[in-house]
Phi, psi and omega in degrees: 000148171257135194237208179289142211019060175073355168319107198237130187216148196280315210258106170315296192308285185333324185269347194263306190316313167242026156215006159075179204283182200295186153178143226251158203300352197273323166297166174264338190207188185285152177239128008277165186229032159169133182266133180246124210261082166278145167230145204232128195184170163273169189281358158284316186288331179294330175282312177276000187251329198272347188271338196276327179295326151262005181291320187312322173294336146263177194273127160250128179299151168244141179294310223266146206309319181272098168307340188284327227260306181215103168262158196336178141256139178275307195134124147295080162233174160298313204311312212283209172266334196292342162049014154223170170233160182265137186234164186204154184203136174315332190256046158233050184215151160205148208252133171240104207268174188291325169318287189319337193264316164292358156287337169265333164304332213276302194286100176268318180306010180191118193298300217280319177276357162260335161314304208287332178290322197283284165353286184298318173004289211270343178303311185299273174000298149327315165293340183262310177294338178293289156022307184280178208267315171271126177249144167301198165259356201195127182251156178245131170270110174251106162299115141006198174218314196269347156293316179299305211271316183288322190241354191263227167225120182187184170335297177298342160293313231296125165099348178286324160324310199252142199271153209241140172221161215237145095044268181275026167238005160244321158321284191300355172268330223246321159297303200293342174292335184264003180090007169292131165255148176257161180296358180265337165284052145219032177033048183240161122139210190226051164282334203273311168336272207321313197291316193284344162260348138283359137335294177313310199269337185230096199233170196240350170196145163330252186340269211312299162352276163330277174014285198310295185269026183246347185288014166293336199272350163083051175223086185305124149273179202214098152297103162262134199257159179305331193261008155279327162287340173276339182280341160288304176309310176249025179311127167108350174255146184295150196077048149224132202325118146343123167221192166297150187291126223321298186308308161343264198314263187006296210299332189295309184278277201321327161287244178013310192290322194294284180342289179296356172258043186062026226254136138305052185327313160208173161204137173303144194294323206247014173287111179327141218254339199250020159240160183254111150255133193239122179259149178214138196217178159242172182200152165269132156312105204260002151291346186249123186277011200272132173263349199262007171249138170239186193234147163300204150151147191199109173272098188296138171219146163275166211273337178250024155100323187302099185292165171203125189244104182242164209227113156308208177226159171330129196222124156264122194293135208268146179282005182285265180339306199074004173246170190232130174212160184261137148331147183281342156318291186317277204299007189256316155336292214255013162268353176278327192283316214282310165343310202248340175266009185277303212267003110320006196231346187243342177081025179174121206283139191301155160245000176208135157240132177240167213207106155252121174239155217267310203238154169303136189279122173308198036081268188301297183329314185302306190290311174322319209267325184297335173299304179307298181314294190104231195248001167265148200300144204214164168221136170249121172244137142277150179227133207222158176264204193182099182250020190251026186214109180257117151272132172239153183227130168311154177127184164274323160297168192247190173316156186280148182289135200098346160313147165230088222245142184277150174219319155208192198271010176241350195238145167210177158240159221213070160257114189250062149200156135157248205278122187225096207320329164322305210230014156068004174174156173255144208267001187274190215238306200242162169323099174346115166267150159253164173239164212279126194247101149265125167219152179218145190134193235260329188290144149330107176307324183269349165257033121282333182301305186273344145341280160347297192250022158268311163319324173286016179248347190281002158328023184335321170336333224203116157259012177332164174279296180202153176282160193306314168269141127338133163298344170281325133290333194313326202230008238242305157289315141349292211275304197287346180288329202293301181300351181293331239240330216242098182290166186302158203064337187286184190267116195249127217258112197262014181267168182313325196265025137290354199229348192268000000 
């Protein structure tokens, strides 16, 4: 990975610490070079938010015994290599009084209309701070303990996640699948009214929800829950939740804040500068009642990192297969659209495109996507997790992360976890697993390979050295529960730090 003045390091925390976030050669110094912080919150959470923002400006040792593993946190300031400061202003603050909160407590008769109470709260609140004339760059949402308990996840939730439909509301997805038309497609009855206040009012998860309905004001938040701030502030004393270990949580939420304030943290050394990597998934809509339909979706990524999230269209999943593939229309669509934000976002159109997915490319998929492309060099990787096959090695440790075993000339297995001589251990809990690299295109099986596990590292969410998937899957359910949450027609925000 590459960090500030051209500085390369394997471990994101190590690389931020001494050579600060990325910055392009033109620059002097990293950009932005202070972040403005708003907070929406009760007067406790505001208080336990204000505290933690300063703490983020000093350095913390981390308890835990392997320093490689989790090493200090340095500090966010200009004084540090890291060159901002986190800033705060009273008129980037709004108050979520005890009343407001005992009126979403209030609604027992339905977990989804009091998530959706908790939800809009915090939407207006946000609508108030977007408002002033200097906006912050990132508002941090500090949730209660009783909005946590009450609107999140736990107990008092259980069940809210699956979407509950009525009798004639599956009737009526299961007539429009078959082609019936109703009188609200000519624009009669006051149905669509109806649908659009039960939107409002009825939502299936905090976070994604929130996400959802806040990108209009074009302001990314950082959901903070009340008991990870005390679990940060106090770590190690009793009654207070288990959190991450202190220095940990720090390097996260500061990087993750940076991120969202347009900030580059790092970008990789070896991704080739002239491809578009694009990941494509499905999601259910959990609005619809037809289950059997899912949403396209195709996540743009630039050779320095920059996501971009663009949202297809409805795909009926087939019931022979049990699988969802796009029409070759649909996939020559939404490859033009991936296409056409690439070369806005990079400032030129790609010479090589590669296309990662979950599931093996149809046919259709195939034709769609090759329509789009054209005459530039392209790969279709299918990525599979691959759960019949285990390496074992003598020693204390399991396999090294980056094995790669040949399987045929399309096939490989691929492990991107385990024993990782950087950091000195390996960070998981179970046998390493890999995952099943199928490819067809114009590219070297073993430099998609090294992509691959070069992509697992671009994860801002996180400052783990890496993650299991490519960042072109890796966040690809994330993303698609925020948009399942986000009906079709609202204002769809696509860069990535809306969604993380």
């Amino acid at each position: 990975m590459i960090f500030g003045h051209e500085g390369e390091e394997k471990d994101p925390r190590i690389g931020l610490r001494y050579h600060g976030p990325y910055h392009y050669a033109t620059e002097k110094e990293p950009s932005p070079s202070q972040v403005r912080v708003g907070i929406i919150g009760s007067g406790k959470t505001r208080t336990l938010t204000k505290l933690i923002l300063e703490k983020l400006k000093t350095p913390i040792n981390s308890l835990a015994p392997n320093k490689w593993l989790y090493p200090d946190y340095s500090g966010f300031t200009k004084d540090t290599s890291i060159k901002c400061d986190f800033i705060h202003s009273e008129n980037w603050e709004a108050d979520v009084k005890d009343s407001e909160i005992k009126d979403v407590l209030s609604i027992i008769d339905s977990v989804n209309r009091r998530i959706a109470a908790g939800v809009n709260l915090f939407r207006d609140k946000v609508n108030k701070i977007w408002l002033e004339d200097n906006k912050p760059d990132v508002i941090i949402c500090a949730l209660p303990l009783e909005i946590e308990e009450y609107c999140g996840i736990s107990d008092k939730t259980r069940g809210a996640k699956r979407p509950k439909f009525t009798a004639a509301e599956r009737l009526r997805a299961e007539l429009k699948d078959k082609g019936q038309m109703f009188l609200d497609d000519w624009g009669l009855g006051i149905e669509n009214e109806s649908k659009h206040e039960d939107i409002d009012n009825m939502d299936l998860d905090f976070h994604n929800a929130l996400k959802g309905k806040i990108m209009k004001f074009g302001i990314p938040v950082q959901i903070l829950r009340e008991s990870s701030a005390r679990g940060f502030l106090y770590y190690g004393q009793k009654a207070v939740k288990v959190t991450q270990e202190p220095a940990t949580f720090a390097w996260n939420l500061a990087t993750a804040l940076y991120y969202k304030a347009n900030g580059k943290p790092w970008r990789l050394a070896k991704l080739r500068q002239d491809t578009c990597y694009i990941g494509i998934s499905f999601f259910h809509n959990l609005r619809n009642p037809d289950l059997d339909i899912q949403t396209s979706m195709a996540q743009v990524f630039t050779h320095n990192g920059q996501g971009i999230v663009l949202r297809g269209t409805d795909i009926v999943t087939d019931q022979r297969t049990h699988e969802t593939h796009m029409s070759e229309k649909q996939a020559r669509e939404l490859m033009v659209e991936a296409l056409t934000t690439y070369k806005e976002a990079a400032g030129r159109s790609p010479v090589r495109v590669t296309i990662h997915k979950t599931t093996l490319f149809s046919e259709d998929e195939q034709k769609g996507f090759n329509a789009a492309i054209g005459n530039l060099a392209k790969d279709f990787v299918t990525i599979s997790s691959f759960h019949d096959f285990r390496f074992v090695r003598s020693g204390q440790y399991p396999v090294l992360r980056g094995t790669l075993v040949y399987m045929s000339d399309n096939k490989c297995l691929l492990f991107t976890s385990g024993y990782i001589p950087r950091i000195r251990t390996y960070p998981g809990h179970r046998i390493p697993k890999p995952l099943l690299i199928t490819h067809i295109g114009d590219s070297e099986m073993k430099e998609e390979c090294k992509e691959i596990m070069g992509l697992t590292k671009l994860n801002w969410n996180t400052t783990a050295f890496s993650t299991f998937l490519p960042i072109t899957l890796e966040f690809s359910q994330k993303v698609g529960r925020v948009l399942s949450e986000l009906p079709e027609g609202r204002l769809l925000q696509n860069h990535y730090r809306f969604y993380m």
